[in-house]
C-alpha positions as a printed Julia matrix, in Angstrom:
59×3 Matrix{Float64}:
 -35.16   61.93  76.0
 -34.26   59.17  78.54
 -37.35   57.44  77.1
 -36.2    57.59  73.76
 -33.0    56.58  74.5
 -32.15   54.55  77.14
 -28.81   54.75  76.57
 -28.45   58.14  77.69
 -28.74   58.93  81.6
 -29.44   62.44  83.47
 -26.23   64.18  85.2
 -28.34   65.82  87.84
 -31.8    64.62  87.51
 -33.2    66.06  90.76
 -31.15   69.83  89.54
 -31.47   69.08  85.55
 -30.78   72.92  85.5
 -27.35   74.93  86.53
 -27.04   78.36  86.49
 -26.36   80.58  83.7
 -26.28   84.17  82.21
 -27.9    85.64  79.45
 -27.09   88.77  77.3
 -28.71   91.27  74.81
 -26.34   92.45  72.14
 -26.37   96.63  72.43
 -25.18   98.87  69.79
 -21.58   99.86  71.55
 -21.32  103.03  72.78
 -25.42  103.6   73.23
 -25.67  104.41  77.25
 -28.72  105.81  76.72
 -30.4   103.01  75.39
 -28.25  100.34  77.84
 -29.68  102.23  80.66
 -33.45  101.91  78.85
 -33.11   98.18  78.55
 -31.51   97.18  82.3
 -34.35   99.46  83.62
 -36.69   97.31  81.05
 -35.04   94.05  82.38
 -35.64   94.98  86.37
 -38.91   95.98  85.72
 -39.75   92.52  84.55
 -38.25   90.59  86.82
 -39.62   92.4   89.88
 -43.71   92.84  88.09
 -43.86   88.91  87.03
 -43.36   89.32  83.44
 -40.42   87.07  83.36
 -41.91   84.74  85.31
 -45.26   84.36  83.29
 -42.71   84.56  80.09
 -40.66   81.75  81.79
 -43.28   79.55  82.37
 -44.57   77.64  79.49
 -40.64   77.05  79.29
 -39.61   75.82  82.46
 -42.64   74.86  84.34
């Protein structure tokens, strides 16, 4: 965007990216299924499906 528009300058452009925290709407109430999607959610992070999902995003 900085090429486009010169005007504009990066906050952080050695750290463009801060951290931050994502959630998944669950139906209130539904342990069951909570407990199915954390598991879900681990399981991805720790067998490189994030990763590989993350990639074409962020490189």
């Amino acid at each position: 965007m900085a090429n486009e528009h010169p005007e504009l300058c990066a906050v952080h452009p050695d750290q463009p990216f801060n951290f931050s925290q994502k959630a998944y709407l669950l139906p209130l109430g539904d342990d069951e299924f909570q407990e199915y999607v954390n598991q879900w959610l681990n399981m991805a992070k720790n067998d490189g499906t994030l990763a590989a999902a993350e990639k074409p995003w962020f490189g």
